[in-house]
C-alpha positions in Angstrom: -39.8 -5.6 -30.2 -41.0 -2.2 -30.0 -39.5 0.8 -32.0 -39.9 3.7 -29.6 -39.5 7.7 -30.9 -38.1 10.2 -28.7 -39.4 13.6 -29.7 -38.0 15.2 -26.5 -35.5 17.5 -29.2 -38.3 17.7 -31.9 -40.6 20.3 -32.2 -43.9 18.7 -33.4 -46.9 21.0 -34.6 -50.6 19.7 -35.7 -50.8 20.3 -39.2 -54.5 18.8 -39.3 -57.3 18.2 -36.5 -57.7 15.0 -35.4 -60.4 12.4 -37.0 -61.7 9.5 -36.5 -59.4 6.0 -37.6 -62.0 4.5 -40.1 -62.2 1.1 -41.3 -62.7 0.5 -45.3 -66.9 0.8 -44.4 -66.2 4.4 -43.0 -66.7 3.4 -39.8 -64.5 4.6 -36.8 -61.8 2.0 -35.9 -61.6 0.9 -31.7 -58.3 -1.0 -30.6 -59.1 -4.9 -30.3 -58.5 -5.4 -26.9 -59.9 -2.0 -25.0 -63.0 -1.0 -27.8 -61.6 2.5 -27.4 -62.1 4.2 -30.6 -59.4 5.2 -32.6 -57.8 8.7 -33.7 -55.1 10.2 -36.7 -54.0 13.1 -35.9 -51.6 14.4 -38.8 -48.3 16.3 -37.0 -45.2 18.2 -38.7 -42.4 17.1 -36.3 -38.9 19.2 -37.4 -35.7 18.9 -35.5 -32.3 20.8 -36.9 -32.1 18.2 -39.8 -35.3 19.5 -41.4 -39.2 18.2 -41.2 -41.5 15.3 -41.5 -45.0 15.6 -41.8 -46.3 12.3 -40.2 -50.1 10.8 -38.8 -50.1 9.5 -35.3 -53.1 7.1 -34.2 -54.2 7.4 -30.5 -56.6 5.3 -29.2 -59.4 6.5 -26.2 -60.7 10.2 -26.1 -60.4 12.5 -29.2 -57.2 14.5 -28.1 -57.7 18.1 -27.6 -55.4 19.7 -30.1 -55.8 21.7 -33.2 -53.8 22.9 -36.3 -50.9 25.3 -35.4 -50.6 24.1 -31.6 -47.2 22.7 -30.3 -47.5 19.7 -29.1 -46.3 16.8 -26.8 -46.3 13.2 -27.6 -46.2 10.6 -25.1 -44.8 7.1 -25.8 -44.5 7.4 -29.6 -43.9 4.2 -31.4 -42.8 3.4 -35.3 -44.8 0.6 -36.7 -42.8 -0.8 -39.9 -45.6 -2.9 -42.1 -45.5 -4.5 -45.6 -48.9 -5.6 -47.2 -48.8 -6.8 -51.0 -45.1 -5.6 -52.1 -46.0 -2.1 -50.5 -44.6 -1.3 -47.3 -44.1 1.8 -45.1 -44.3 2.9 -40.8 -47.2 3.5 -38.9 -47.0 5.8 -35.9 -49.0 5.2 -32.9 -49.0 6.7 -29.2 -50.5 6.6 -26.1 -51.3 10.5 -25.9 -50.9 14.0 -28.0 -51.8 17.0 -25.9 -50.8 20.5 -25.9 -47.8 21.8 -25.2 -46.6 23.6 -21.8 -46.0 27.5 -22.4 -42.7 28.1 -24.3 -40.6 30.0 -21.7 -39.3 33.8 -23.0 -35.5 34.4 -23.3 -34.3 36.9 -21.5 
């Protein structure tokens, strides 16, 4: 089953570049059944509840974002995991890009 985020409410902002997913030799990370190399891209995503600073992996081209830009997430998926009595919830999604312009009010 997939867990499926809609951020179409949620104002998300890059709160750190993206880099390159590395594996535990420091080298950059590429999704098992493409080879494209792998991206984190660390967001703050608020809604009227408050904020959540979160890291979303994309997989292909190194999205063209930086720090402070609004920004749009396509397909966003929660990834629960456990692993040696830790556990937690990867994000993953197909693309983060920029943000259309934010229309004036009148």
């Amino acid at each position: 089953m997939k867990l499926y985020v809609d951020t179409s409410a949620k104002q998300v902002m890059v709160s750190k570049d993206p880099v390159e997913k590395t594996d535990q030799n420091g080298r950059q990370r590429t999704e098992r059944d493409t080879g494209r190399p792998m991206w984190s891209t660390q967001v703050f995503v608020q809604d009227d509840d408050g904020g959540e600073v979160i890291t979303i992996t994309t997989a292909g081209e190194k999205p063209s974002v930086k720090v402070g830009q609004l920004v749009t997430v396509s397909r966003l998926e929660a990834l629960p995991w456990a692993t040696n009595g830790r556990n937690g919830v990867a994000f993953r999604a197909v693309e983060i890009k920029t943000a259309g312009p934010v229309a004036k009010s009148a």
